[in-house]
C-alpha positions as CSV (number, residue, x, y, z in Angstrom):
1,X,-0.9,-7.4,5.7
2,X,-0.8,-9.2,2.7
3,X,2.8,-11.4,2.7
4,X,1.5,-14.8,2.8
5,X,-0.9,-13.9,-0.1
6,X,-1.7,-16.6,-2.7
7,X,-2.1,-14.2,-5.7
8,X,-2.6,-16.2,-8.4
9,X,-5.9,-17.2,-6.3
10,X,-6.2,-13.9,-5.4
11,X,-6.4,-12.9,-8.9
12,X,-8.6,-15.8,-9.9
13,X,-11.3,-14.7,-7.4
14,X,-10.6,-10.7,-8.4
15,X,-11.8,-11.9,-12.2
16,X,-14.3,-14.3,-10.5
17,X,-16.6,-11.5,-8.2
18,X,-16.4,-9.0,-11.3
19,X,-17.8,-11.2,-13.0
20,X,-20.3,-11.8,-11.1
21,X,-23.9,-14.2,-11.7
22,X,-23.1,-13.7,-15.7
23,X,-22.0,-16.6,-17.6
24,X,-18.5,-17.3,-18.1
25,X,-19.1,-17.9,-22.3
26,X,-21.3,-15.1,-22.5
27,X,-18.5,-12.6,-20.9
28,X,-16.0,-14.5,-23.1
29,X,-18.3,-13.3,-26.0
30,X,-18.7,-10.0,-24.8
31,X,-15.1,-9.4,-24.4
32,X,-14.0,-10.5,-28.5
33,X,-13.5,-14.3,-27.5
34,X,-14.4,-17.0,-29.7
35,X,-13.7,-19.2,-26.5
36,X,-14.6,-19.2,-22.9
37,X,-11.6,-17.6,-22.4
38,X,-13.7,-16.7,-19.0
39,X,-13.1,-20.1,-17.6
40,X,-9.5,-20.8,-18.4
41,X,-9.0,-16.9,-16.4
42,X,-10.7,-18.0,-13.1
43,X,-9.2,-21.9,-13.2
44,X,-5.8,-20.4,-13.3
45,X,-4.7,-22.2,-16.8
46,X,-3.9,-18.7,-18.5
47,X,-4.4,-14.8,-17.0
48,X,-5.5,-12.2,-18.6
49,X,-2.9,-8.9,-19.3
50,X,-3.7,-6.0,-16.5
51,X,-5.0,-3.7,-19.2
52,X,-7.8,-6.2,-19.8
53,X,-8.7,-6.3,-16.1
54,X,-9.3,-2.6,-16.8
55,X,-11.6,-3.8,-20.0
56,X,-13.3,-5.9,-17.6
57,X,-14.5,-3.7,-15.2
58,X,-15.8,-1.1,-17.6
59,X,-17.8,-4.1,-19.2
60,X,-19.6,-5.2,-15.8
61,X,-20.6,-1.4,-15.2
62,X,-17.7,-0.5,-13.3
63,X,-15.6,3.4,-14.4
64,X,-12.2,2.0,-13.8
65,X,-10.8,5.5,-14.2
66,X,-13.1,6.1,-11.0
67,X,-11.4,2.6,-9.9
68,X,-8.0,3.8,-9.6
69,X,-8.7,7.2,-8.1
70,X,-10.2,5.6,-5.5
71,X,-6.7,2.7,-5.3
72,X,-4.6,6.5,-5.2
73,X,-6.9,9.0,-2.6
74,X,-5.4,11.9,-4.5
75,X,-5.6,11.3,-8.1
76,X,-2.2,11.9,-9.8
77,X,-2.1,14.2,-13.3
78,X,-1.7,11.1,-15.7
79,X,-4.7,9.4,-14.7
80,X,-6.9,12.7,-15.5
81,X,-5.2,13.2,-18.8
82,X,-5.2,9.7,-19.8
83,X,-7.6,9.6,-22.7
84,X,-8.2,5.3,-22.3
85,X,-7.3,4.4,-18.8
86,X,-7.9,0.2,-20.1
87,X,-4.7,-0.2,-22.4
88,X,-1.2,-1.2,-21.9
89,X,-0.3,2.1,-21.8
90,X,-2.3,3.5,-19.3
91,X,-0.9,0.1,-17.3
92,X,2.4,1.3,-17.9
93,X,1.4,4.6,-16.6
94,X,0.5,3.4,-13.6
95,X,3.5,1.0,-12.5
96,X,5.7,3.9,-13.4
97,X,4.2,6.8,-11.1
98,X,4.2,4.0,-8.2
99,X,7.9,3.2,-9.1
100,X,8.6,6.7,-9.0
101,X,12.4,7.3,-9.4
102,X,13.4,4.1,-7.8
103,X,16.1,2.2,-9.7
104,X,15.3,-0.7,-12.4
105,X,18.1,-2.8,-10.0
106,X,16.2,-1.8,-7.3
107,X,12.4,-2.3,-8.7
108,X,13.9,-6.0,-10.2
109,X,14.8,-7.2,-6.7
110,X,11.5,-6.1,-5.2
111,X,9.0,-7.7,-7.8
112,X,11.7,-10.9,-8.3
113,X,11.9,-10.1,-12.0
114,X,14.9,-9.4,-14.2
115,X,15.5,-5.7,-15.1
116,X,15.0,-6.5,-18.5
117,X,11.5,-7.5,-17.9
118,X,11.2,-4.8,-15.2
119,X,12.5,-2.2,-17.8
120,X,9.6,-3.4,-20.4
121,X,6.9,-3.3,-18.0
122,X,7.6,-0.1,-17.2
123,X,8.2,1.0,-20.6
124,X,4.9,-0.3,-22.1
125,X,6.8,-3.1,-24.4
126,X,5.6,-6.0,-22.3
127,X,2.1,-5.9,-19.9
128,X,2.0,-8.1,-16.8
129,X,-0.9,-11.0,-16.0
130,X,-2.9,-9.9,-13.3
131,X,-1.3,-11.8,-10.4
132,X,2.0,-10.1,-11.3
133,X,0.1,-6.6,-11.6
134,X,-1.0,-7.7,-7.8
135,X,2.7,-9.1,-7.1
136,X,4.1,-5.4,-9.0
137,X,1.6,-3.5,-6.6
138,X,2.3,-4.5,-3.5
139,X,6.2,-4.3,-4.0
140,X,5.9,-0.8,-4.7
141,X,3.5,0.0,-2.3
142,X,2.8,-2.9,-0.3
143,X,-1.1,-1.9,-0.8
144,X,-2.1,-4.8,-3.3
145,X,-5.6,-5.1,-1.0
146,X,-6.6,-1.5,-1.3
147,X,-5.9,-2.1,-4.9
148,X,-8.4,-5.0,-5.2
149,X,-10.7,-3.2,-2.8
150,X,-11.1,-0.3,-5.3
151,X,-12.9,-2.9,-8.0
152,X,-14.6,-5.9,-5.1
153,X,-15.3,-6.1,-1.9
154,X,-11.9,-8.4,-0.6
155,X,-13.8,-9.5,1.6
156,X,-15.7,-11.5,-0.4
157,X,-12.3,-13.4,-1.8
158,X,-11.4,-16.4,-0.2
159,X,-7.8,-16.0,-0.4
160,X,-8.0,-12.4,1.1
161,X,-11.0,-12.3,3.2
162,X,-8.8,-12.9,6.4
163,X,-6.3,-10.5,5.2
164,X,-8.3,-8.2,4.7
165,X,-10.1,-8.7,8.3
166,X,-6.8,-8.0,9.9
167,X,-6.1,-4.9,7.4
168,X,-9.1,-3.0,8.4
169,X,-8.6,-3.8,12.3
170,X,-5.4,-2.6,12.0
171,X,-6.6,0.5,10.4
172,X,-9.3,0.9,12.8
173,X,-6.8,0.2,15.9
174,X,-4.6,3.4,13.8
175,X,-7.3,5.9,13.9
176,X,-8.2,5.5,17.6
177,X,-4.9,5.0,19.0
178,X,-1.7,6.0,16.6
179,X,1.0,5.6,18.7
180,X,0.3,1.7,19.3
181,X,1.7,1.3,15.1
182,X,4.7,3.3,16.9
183,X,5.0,0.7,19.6
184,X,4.5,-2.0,17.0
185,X,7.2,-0.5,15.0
186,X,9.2,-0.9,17.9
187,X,8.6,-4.4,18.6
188,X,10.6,-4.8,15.3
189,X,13.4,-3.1,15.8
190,X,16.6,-5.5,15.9
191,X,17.7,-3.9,19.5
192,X,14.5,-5.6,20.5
193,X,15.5,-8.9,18.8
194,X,18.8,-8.6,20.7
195,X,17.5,-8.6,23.7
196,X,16.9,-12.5,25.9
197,X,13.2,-11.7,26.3
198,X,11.0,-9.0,26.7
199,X,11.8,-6.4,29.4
200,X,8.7,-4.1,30.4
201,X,9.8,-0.8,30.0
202,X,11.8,-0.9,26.5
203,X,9.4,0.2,24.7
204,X,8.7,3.2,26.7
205,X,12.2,4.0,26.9
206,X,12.6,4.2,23.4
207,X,9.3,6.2,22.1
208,X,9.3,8.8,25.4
209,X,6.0,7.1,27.2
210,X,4.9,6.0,30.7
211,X,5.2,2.4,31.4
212,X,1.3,2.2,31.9
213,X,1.0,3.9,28.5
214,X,3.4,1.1,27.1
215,X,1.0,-1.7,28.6
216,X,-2.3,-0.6,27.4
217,X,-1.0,-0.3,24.1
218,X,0.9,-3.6,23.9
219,X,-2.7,-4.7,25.3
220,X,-4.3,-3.6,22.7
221,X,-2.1,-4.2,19.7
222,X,-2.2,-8.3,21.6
223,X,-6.4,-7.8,21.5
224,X,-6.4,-6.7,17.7
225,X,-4.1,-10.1,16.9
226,X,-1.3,-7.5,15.9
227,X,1.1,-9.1,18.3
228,X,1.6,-12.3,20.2
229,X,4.0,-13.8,22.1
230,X,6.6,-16.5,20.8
231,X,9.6,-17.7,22.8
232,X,9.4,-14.8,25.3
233,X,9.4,-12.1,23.2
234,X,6.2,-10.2,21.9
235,X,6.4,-10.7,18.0
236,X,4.5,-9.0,15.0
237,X,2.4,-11.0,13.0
238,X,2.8,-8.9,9.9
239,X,5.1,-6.3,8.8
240,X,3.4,-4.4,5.9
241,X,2.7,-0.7,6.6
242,X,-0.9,-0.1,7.3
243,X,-2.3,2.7,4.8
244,X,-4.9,4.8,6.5
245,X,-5.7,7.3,3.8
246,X,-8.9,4.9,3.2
247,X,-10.9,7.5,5.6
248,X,-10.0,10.6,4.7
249,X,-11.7,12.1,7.2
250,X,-10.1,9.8,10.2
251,X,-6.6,10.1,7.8
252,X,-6.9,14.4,8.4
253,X,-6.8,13.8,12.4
254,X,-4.3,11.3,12.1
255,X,-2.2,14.0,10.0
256,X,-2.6,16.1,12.9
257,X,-1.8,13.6,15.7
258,X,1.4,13.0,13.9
259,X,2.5,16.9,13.0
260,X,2.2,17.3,17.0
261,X,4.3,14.6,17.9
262,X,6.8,16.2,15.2
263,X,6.6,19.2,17.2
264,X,6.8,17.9,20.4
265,X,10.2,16.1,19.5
266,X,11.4,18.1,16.9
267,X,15.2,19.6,17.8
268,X,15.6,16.9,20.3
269,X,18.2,14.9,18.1
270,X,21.0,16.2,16.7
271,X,20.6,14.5,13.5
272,X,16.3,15.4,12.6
273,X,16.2,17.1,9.7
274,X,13.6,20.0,9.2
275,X,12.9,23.6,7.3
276,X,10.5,25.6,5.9
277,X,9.9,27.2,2.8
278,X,7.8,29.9,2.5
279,X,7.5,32.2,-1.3
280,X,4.8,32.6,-4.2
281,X,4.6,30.2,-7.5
282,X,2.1,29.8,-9.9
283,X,-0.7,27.4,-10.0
284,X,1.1,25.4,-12.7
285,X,4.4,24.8,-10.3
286,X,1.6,24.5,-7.4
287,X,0.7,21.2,-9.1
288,X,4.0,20.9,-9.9
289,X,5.6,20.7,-6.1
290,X,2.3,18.7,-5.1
291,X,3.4,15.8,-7.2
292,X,6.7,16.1,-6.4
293,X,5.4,16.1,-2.6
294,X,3.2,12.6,-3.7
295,X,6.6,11.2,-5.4
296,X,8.8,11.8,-2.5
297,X,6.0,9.6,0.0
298,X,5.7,7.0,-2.5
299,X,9.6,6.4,-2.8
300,X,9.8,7.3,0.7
301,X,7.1,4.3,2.0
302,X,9.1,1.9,-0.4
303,X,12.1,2.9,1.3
304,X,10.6,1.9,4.6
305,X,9.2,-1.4,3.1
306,X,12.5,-2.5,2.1
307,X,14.8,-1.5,4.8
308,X,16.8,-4.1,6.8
309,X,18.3,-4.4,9.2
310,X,15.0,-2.8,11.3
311,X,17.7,-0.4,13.8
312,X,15.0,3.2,14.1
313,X,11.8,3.8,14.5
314,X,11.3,7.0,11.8
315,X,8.5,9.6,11.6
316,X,8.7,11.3,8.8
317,X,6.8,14.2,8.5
318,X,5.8,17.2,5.7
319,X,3.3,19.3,5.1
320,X,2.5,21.5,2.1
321,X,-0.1,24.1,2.5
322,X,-1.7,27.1,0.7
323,X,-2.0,29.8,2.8
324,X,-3.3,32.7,0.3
């Protein structure tokens, strides 16, 4: 939802709403500038590092350790035993759980930077200017709104406002009716692309639905603006995953919608993969195989968010659970 985003405006307006009704030279002053160093942030001459976005928030009132819990849903262990979560450090900290394991070749080519600079970044030698920490975000995790939204309401940015609209419909659509993201996942596939227009039916055939299910939820993904047609063919108007842990009650059911679906198909294809473990460990290696369980998502969604040519619709499921 967010690939024609302007974020250096985007990051001008971020600085802008934090800052609120209080003077740009009086923040300047509060922050250790002898400037307005305030005005030359939100006119877009010069940006402030990320770390001193973090600064800024805890000087309007704002805990941006709270901040970034609520950006991650599940907390991961640096973040709790990070003793200053506002320095370049804790920065560093953060692009590298999101990078996970992922390459520096690979990282470079999804942030356009070099693998030198990549390598610093991630390192803690060089910081990035907040449009590039917005840029860095969404690259790994294509969720550079939720990351505003945890500091402002993006709804109040210019530059995002309508993004954001079209986010939270999205989400809303994903919560009431999941398997209309699967039909829009579909509509992107390149056997789609191949074909001289749209056939009725295609989708169905593909996912295992009726036709009449197929309709009402090409209907509805064309009513949420999520679809429209061009040249013949019904087309998505973004294709950025749409993260749905923002409700974590509506998330749970979704969980659940999708772990029957896996059952329901699971063994149908030669080539799903699926197993079970089932032993004791200790509470250490409990928190242990969580992370590794949040690592594996993360590279996994980036995975998904990079992949080309578009030739299968995946559901990946996994569930970890404490039964005792």
């Amino acid at each position: 939802m967010a690939g024609n985003i302007d974020f250096d405006a985007a990051a001008q307006e971020l600085l802008k709403a934090l800052r609120g009704r209080r003077s740009q030279r009086a923040l300047s002053r509060r922050m250790g500038f002898r400037t307005n160093v305030v005005y030359t942030w939100e006119a877009g001459r010069t940006y402030p590092g990320a770390s001193r976005l973090l600064v800024l928030a805890e000087l309007v009132g704002l805990d941006a350790r709270a901040c970034l819990a609520r950006f991650y849903r599940v907390p991961p262990p640096w973040l709790a035993e990070a003793e200053d979560v506002t320095t370049p450090e804790a920065v560093a900290a953060l692009l590298r759980h999101l990078a996970g394991d992922r390459p520096t070749v690979e990282l470079a080519r999804a942030t356009g930077k070099s693998r030198f600079a990549v390598a610093r970044i991630l390192s803690g030698e060089s910081e990035p200017r907040v449009p590039d920490l917005l840029r860095i975000v969404q690259a790994l995790t294509a969720r550079a709104l939720d990351f505003v939204a945890a500091f402002v309401d993006p709804g109040d940015l210019p530059s995002l406002a309508e993004a954001w609209q079209r986010l939270e419909t999205s989400r809303r659509l994903a919560y009431e009716e999941p398997m209309a993201h699967a039909v829009l996942r579909v509509l992107e596939l390149s056997a789609y692309h191949a074909l001289p227009a749209h056939r009725d039916g295609f989708v169905a055939e593909r996912l295992g639905i009726t036709p009449e299910a197929e309709a009402r939820y090409l209907s509805l993904l064309q009513d949420s603006g999520q679809i429209e047609w061009q040249q013949g063919r019904l087309v998505p108007m973004e294709d950025s995953p749409v993260d749905t842990r923002r409700d974590r009650a509506r998330a749970a059911g979704l969980r659940a919608f999708w772990t029957r679906v896996a059952l329901e198909r699971i063994g149908q294809r030669d080539d799903d993969a699926y197993g079970y473990s089932l032993g004791t460990v200790s509470e250490r290696d409990l928190e242990r195989i969580r992370e590794l369980h949040r690592r594996y998502f993360t590279e996994l969604r980036s995975i998904v968010s990079g992949s080309h040519p578009a030739e299968v619709v995946l559901l990946a499921n996994a569930q970890l659970v404490r039964l005792a």
